[in-house]
C-alpha positions in Angstrom: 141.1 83.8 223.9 144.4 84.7 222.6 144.6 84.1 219.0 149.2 84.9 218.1 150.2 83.6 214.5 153.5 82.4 213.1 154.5 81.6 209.4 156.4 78.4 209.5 157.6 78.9 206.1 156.6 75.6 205.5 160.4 75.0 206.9 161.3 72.1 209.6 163.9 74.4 211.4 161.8 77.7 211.1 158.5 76.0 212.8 160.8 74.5 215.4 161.9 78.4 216.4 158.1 79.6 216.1 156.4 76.6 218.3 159.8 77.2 221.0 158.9 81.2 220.6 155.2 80.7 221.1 156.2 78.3 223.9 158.2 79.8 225.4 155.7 82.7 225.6 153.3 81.0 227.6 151.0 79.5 224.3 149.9 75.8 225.8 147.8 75.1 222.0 149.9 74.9 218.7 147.3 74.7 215.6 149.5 74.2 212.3 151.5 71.6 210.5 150.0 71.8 207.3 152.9 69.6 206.2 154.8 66.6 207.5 158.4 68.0 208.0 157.2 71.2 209.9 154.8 69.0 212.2 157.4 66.6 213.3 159.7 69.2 213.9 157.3 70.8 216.5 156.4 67.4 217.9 160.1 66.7 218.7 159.8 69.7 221.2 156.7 69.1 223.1 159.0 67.1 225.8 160.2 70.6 226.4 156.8 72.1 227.3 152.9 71.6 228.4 151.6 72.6 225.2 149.4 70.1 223.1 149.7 70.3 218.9 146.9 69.7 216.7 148.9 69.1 213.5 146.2 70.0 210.3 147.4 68.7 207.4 150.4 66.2 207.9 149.7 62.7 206.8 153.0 60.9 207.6 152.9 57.2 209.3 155.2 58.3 211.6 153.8 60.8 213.4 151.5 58.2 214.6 154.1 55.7 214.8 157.7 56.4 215.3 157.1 60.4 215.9 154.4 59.5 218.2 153.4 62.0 221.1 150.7 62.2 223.9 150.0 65.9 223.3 149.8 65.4 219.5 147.1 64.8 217.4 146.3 64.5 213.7 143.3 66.1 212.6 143.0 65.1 209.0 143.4 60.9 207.5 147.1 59.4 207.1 148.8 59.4 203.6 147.4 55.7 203.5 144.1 56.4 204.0 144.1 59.2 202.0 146.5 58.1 199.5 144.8 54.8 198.7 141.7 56.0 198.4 142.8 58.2 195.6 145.2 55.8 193.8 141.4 53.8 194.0 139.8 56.3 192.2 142.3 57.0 189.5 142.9 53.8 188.4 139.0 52.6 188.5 138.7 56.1 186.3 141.4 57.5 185.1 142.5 56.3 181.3 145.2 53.5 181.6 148.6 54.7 182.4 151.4 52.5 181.5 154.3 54.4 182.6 154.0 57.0 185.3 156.8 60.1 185.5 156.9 62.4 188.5 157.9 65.7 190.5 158.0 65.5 193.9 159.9 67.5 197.0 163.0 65.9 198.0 161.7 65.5 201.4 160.8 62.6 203.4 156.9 63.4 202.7 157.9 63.9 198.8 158.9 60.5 198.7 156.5 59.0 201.0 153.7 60.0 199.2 155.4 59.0 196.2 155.7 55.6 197.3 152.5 55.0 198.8 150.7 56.8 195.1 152.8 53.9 193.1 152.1 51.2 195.6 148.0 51.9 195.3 148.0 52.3 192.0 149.5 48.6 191.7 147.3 47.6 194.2 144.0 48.6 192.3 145.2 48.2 188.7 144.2 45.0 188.4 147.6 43.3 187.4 147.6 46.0 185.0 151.4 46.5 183.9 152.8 49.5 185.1 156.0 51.6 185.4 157.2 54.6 187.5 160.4 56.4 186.5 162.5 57.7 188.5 161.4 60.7 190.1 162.6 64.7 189.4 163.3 66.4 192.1 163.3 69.9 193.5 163.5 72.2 196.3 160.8 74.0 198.2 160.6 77.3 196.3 162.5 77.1 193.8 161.8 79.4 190.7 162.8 77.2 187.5 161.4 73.7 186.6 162.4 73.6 183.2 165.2 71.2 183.8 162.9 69.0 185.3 160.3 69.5 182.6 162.5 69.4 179.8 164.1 65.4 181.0 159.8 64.7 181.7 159.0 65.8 177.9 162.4 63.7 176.9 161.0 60.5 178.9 158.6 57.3 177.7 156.1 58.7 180.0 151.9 58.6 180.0 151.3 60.0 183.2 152.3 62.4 185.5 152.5 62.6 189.4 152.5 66.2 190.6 154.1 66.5 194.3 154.7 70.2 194.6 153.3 72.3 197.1 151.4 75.6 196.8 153.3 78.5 195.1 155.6 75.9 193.6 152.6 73.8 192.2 151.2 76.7 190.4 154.7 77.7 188.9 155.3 74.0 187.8 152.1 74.0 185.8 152.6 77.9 184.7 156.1 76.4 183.2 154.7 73.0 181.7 151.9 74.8 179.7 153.9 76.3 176.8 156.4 72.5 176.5 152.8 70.5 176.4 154.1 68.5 178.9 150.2 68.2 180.1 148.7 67.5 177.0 151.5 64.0 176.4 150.1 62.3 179.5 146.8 60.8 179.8 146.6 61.7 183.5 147.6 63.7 185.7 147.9 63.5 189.8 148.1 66.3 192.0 149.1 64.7 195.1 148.7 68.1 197.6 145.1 69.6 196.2 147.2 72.6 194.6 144.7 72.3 192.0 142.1 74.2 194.0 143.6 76.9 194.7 145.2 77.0 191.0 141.6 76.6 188.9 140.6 80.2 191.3 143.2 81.8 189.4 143.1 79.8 185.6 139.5 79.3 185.7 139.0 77.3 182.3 142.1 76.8 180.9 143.4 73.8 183.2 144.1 70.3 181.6 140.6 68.0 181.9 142.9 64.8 183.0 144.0 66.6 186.1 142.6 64.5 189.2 143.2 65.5 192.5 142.2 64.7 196.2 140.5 67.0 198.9 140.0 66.8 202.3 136.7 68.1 202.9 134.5 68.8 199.7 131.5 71.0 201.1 129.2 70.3 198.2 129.4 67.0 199.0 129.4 66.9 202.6 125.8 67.0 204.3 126.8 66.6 208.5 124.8 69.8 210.0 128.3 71.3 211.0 129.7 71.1 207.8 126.6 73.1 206.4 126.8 75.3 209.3 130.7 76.0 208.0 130.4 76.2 204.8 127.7 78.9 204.7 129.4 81.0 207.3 132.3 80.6 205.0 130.1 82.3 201.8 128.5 84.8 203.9 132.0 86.2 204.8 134.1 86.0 202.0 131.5 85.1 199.1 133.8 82.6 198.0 131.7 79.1 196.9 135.3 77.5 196.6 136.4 77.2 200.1 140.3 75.6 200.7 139.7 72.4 201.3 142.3 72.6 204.2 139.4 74.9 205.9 137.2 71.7 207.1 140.0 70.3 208.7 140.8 73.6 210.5 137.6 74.3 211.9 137.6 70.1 213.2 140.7 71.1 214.7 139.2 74.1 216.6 135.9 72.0 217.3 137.6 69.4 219.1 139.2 71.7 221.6 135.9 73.7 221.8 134.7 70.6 223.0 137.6 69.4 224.9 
């Protein structure tokens, strides 16, 4: 087995060129599509080939409904399973948010996810009264949030809904810290598990009314393979803290194992 990676950038049009490069190169599996935008991208193309695409971490409705594709498959839950679930647990234990602000990608998943966060915390508020302003937006990568900071200090806001991915996660809370911006809400949401990866590097100085979501929590988990994993997984890197994407990856990898 032929193992050839490609950095999708995280970019629609740059994993199109890599999935018609790896292609077109005789690879018939495509593992990737940590993201929505990238995934549907490479499931447009599949018409084109043989190959079969295991997308990891994008949760979109549509790729199982209007993007749908024989030789695709989703690996991990949709952003309404997911979603829902923890809207659920924020609002069953989460202090009382009255008026939610937010960051998110302007992307389609940046507002999908949005929208699917506001409509399950109405869902399981209990009639609770509830506002979401209107959203700040930014670009994948981009360097400065204090714009976006300094109109979220300015707003009647008591919780915050963090839809930033990796790197830009990490430099959206880096930038909040000195403007208290995290310390004026009584939640907040981190709607892509950037929090993982972020506590490696802050350790203890993260806000305690952070709540997050994780696909695969190997503390919790007790299926024999998950064990199996997660040990593997210390004895190499002696890491206890695994990505939570790294379940999902090795189900991915399983599946065709098994195939």
């Amino acid at each position: 087995i032929e193992i050839v990676v490609r950095d999708d950038k995280l970019n629609p049009a740059e994993a199109a060129l890599m999935a018609l490069d790896l292609t077109g190169n005789g690879v018939n599996l495509l593992v990737g599509g940590q993201l929505s935008a990238p995934a549907l991208a490479v499931i447009g193309l599949l018409n084109e080939s043989k190959a079969v695409f295991q997308a990891e971490g994008a949760s979109l409705m549509s790729i199982t409904h209007e993007g749908f594709h024989t030789n695709a498959f989703r690996a991990g839950a949709s952003i309404r399973t997911s979603y829902y679930a923890f809207a659920k647990g924020v609002a069953s234990k989460a202090p009382p948010v009255a008026r939610w602000g937010s960051i998110i990608v302007d992307a389609e998943f940046g507002y999908s996810n949005l929208k699917t966060i506001s409509n399950g915390l109405r869902k399981f508020s209990n009639g609770r009264a509830m506002e979401f302003a209107p959203p700040q937006l930014s670009k994948f990568g981009a360097p400065d949030y204090r714009v976006q900071i300094s109109q979220l200090m300015s707003e009647n806001i008591d919780g915050l809904y963090i839809g930033l991915v990796g790197a830009d996660f990490a430099s959206f809370m880096n930038q909040a810290a000195p403007f208290g911006l995290l310390k004026k809400v009584k939640a907040v949401m981190d709607g892509t598990a950037g929090m993982f990866t972020y506590a490696k590097t802050q350790k203890k100085n993260i806000p305690n009314n952070v709540w997050t979501l994780s696909p695969w929590d190997p503390e919790l988990d007790t299926h024999p393979e998950s064990k199996a994993l997660f040990e593997e997984y210390v004895k190499m890197s002696g890491d206890r803290s695994p990505d939570p994407q790294t379940g999902t990856a090795h189900d991915m990898v399983f599946a065709y194992a098994n195939a």
